[in-house]
C-alpha atoms as one frame of an Amber mdcrd trajectory, in Angstrom:
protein
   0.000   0.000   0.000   1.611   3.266  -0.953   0.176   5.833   2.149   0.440
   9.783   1.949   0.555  11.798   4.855   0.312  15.486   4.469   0.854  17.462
   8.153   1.472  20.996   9.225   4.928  21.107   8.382   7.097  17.732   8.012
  10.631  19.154   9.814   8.173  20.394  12.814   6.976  16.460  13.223   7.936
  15.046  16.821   8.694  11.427  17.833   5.231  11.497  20.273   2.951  12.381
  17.782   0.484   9.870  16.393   0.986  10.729  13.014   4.658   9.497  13.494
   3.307   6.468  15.353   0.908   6.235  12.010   3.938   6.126   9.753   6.289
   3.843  11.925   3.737   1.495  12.414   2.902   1.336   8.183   6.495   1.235
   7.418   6.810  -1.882   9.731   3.590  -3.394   8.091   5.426  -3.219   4.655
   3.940   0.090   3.826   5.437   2.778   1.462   4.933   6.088   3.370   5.223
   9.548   2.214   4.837  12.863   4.434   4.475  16.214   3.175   3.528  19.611
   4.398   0.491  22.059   3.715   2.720  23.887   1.619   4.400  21.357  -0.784
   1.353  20.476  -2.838   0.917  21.468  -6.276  -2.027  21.223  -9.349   0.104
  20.772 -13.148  -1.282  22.294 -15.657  -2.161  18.713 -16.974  -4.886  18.205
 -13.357  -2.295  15.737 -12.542  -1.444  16.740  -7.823   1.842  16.450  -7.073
   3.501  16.568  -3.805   7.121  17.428  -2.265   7.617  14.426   0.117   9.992
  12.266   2.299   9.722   8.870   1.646  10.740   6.812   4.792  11.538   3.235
   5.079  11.069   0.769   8.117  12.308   2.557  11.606  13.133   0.339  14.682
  11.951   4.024  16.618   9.998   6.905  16.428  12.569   8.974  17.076  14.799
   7.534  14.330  11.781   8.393  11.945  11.721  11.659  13.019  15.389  11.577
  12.194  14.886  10.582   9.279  12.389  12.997   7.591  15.365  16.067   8.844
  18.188  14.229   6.508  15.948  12.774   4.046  15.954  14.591   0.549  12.610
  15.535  -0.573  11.237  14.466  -4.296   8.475  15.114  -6.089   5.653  12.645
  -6.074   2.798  12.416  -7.612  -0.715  11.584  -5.190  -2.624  10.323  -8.064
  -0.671   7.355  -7.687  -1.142   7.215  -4.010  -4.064   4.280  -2.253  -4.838
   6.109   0.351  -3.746  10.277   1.776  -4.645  11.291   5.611  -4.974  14.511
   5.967  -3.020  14.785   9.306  -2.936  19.100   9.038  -4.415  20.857  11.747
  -5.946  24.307  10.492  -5.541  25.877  14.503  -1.878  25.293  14.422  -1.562
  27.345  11.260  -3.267  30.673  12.200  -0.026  32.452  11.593  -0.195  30.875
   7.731  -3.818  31.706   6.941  -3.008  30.285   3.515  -1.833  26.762   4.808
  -4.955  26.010   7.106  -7.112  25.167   4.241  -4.544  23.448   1.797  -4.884
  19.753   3.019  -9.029  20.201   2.157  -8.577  21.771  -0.896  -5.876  19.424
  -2.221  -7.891  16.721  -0.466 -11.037  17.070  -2.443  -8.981  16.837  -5.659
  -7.137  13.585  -4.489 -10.862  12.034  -3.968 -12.010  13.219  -7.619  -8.825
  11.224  -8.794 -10.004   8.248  -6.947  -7.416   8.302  -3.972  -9.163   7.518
  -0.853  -8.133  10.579   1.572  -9.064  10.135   5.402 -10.670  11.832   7.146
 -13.077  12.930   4.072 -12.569  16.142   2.979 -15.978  17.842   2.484 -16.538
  16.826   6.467 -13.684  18.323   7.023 -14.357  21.619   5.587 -17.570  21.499
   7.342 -15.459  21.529  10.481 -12.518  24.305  10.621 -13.889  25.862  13.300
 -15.990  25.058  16.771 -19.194  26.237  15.583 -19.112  22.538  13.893 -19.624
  21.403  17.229 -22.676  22.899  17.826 -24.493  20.577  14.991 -24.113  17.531
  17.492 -27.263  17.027  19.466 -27.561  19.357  22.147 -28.516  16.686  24.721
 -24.264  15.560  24.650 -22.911  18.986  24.636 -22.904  21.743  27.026 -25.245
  24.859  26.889 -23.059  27.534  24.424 -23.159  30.877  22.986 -21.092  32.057
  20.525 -20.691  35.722  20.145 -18.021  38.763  20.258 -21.377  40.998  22.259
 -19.971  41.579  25.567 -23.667  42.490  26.795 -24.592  38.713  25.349 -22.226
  36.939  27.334 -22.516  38.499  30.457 -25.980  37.443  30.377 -25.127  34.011
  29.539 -22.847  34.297  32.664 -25.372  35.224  34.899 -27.868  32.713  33.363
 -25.387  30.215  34.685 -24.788  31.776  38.036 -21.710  33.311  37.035 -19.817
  30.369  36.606 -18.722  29.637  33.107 -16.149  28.824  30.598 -14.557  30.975
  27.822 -12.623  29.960  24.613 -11.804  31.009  20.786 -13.830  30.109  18.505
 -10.863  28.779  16.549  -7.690  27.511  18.482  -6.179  24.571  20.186  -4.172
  23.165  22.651  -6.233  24.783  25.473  -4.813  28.343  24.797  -6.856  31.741
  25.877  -9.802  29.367  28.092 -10.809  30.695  31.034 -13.145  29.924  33.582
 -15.352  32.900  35.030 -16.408  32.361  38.078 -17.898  34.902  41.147 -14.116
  35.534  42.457 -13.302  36.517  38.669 -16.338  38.460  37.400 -14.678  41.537
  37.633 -12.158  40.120  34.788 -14.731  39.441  32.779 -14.566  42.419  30.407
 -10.387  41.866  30.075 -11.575  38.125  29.283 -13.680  38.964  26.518 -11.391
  41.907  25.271  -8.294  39.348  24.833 -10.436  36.383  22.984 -12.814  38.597
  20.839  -8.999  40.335  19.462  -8.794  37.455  17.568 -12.303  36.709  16.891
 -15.717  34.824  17.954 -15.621  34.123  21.787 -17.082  30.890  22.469 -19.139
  30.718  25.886 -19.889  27.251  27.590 -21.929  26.523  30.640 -19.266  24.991
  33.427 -19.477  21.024  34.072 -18.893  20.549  37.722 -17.401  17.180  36.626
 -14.975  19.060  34.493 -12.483  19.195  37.719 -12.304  15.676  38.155 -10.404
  15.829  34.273 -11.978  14.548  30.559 -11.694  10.998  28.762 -10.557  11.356
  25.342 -12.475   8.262  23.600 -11.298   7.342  19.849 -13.694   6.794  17.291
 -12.860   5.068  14.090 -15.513   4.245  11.112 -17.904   5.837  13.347 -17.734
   3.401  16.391 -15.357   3.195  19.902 -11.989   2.267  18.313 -11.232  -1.423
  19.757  -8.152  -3.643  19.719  -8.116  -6.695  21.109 -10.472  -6.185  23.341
  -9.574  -2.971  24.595 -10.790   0.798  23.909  -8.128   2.985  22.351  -8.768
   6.015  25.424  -6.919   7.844  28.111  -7.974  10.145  30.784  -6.915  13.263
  31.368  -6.388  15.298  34.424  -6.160  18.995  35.214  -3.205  20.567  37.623
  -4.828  22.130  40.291  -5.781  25.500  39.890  -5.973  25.004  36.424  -9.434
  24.761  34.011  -7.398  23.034  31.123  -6.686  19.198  30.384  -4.661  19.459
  27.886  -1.735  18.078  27.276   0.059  20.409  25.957  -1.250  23.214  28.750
   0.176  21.026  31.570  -2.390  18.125  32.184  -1.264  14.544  33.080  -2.685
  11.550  31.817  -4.336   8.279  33.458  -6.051   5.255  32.503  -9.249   5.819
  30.954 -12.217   3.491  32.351 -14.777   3.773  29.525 -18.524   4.043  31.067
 -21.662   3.355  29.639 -22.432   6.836  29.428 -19.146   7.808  27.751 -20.872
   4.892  24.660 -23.979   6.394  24.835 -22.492   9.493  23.865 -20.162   8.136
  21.181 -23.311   6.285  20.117 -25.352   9.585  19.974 -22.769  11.056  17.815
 -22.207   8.191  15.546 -24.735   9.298  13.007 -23.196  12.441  12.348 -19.194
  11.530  11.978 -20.266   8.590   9.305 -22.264  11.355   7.558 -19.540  13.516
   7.273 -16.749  10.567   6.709 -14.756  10.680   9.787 -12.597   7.949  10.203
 -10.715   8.972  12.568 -12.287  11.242  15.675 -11.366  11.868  19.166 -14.121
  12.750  21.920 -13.289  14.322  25.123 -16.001  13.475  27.164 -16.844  14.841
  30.356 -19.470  12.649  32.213 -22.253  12.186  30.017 -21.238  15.313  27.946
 -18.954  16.272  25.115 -16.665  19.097  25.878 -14.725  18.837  22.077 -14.806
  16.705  18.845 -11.606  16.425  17.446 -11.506  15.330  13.311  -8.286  17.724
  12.645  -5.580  14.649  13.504  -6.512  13.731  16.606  -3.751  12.272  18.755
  -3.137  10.800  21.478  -2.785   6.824  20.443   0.262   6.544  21.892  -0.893
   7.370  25.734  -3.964   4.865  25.166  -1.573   2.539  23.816   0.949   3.236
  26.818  -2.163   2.505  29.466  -3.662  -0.489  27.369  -0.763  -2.147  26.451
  -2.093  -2.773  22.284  -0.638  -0.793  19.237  -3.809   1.290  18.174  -2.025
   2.194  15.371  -1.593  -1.332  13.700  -5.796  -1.461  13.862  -5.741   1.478
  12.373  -3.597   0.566   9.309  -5.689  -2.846   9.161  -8.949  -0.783   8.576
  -6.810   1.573   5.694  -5.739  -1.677   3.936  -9.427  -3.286   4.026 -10.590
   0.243   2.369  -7.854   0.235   0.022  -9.060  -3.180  -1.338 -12.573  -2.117
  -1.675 -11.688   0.615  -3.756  -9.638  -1.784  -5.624 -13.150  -4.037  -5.718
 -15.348  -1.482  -7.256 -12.960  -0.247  -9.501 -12.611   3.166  -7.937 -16.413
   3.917  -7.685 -16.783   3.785  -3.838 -18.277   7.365  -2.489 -15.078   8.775
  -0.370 -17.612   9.409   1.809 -19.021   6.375   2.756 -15.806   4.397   2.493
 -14.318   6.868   5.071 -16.902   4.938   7.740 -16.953   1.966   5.879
């Protein structure tokens, strides 16, 4: 199977990421692998997509991967050719390249006219560069939200909510600029809204008591609970103290997830929707028997739930790839990207 990758930037890939987990584990599987950035795609004159790529070959390590793509040369490939693309760019890490956060779609959607299966699909995608896409999940798994730049409008909301709620950008990642409001912080609220609505929409959630105790981040792949031998690709997440944010990146530590039957009655809630909109791969941080984010823009985090459940997430994920890669091959190219996304 010859796999594309395209990411943010290749030389700014690290050895924890799951896309690099992704790529070690297909190289090991016999897989050809090929990683480029938002910004080495190109459309010939002859509608033929080319791509500036590393190629890498089997790795014992992620970090020799990583390696790897630095030293590698780069040559120019072309994606018609490819089986299958993921579209591993995140459009909230590239606010500083407006230009770049909408490449992988648009590149995307002409690798799917070409027949190339590209994962997750990306119509659903585009559907999805922002938060707002959250909001057209069922309001019964989702906190109460407003979404506004009207300082009047959300400190109403506020006091709807006794004062206690929590504030975001409408686009961004990584838990940067959230803030809870709470009675002891009212008086900041103004500052709060000043500094998110600079950059845009301000995004204003009720507050989730349960929220303290951390969130579960819950993999879904071809719209179900990702499972591998016998065991639910998830990890929990917990908050330092003092702080609103899980996230990784903003300082949270990680635990064993135990998946409840609330946390699948929300992923089953939600189902409907990501096979609509051809995600194969999402991650759902759940907070009791609420959603608190869908991720679709390459979700990671398969190597902590492979680090707590002691299976390679990554090798079921491949498995699934190479059964839609022989459909494809089956119908002769005339499987709906869509639909073979969930398949």
């Amino acid at each position: 199977m010859k796999l594309g990758l395209i990411v943010n930037n290749v030389l700014t890939e690290l050895a924890g990421y799951t896309t690099t987990r992704i790529a070690v584990t297909a190289n090991s599987m016999g897989h050809s692998v090929s990683v480029m950035g938002c910004g080495d795609l190109s459309y010939s004159p002859d509608g033929k997509i080319y791509g500036l790529a590393k190629t890498t070959k089997k790795n014992a390590t992620a970090s020799s991967y990583v390696k790897e793509l630095k030293i590698n040369p780069t040559n120019k490939v072309l994606l018609d050719e490819f089986d299958a693309v993921l579209l591993r760019n995140d459009p909230a890490e590239d606010l500083q390249r407006p230009w770049a956060q909408h490449s992988g779609i648009t590149f995307g959607k002409l690798l799917v006219n070409c027949g190339v299966i590209v994962l997750n699909d990306p119509d659903g995608l585009a559907k999805a560069v922002n938060k707002m896409y959250f909001q057209s999940y069922p309001e019964s798994v989702r906190p109460q939200t407003l979404i506004s730049r009207d300082p009047e409008d959300i400190k109403k909301f506020a006091n709807e909510h006794s004062g206690k709620i929590v504030l975001k950008p409408l686009q961004g990642s990584g838990g940067q600029s959230v803030f809870l409001v709470d009675q002891k912080e009212k008086a900041n609220l103004n500052q709060m809204i000043e500094a998110i609505s600079r950059d845009g929409y301000v995004v204003a959630q009720e507050y989730l008591p349960k929220a303290g105790e951390g969130d579960t981040r819950l993999f879904m792949m071809n719209g179900r609970p990702m499972m591998y031998k016998g065991k639910y690709a998830a990890f929990r997440r917990i908050r330092n103290e003092g702080d609103l944010r899980s996230n990784i990146s903003a300082g949270g530590k990680m635990v064993q997830a135990k998946i409840t039957d609330e946390m699948l009655e929300v992923a089953e809630i939600v189902r409907p929707k990501l096979v609509r909109d051809g995600m194969f791969l999402a991650g759902l941080d759940i907070v009791g028997d609420k959603l608190m984010e869908i991720n679709v823009f390459s979700p990671g985090g398969l190597g902590s739930a492979q680090k707590f459940e002691g299976v390679n997430f990554s090798q079921c994920m491949i498995d699934a790839i190479e059964e839609k890669v022989r459909y494809m091959k089956y119908y002769d190219k005339k499987i709906d990207n869509v639909k073979l996304a969930t398949l």
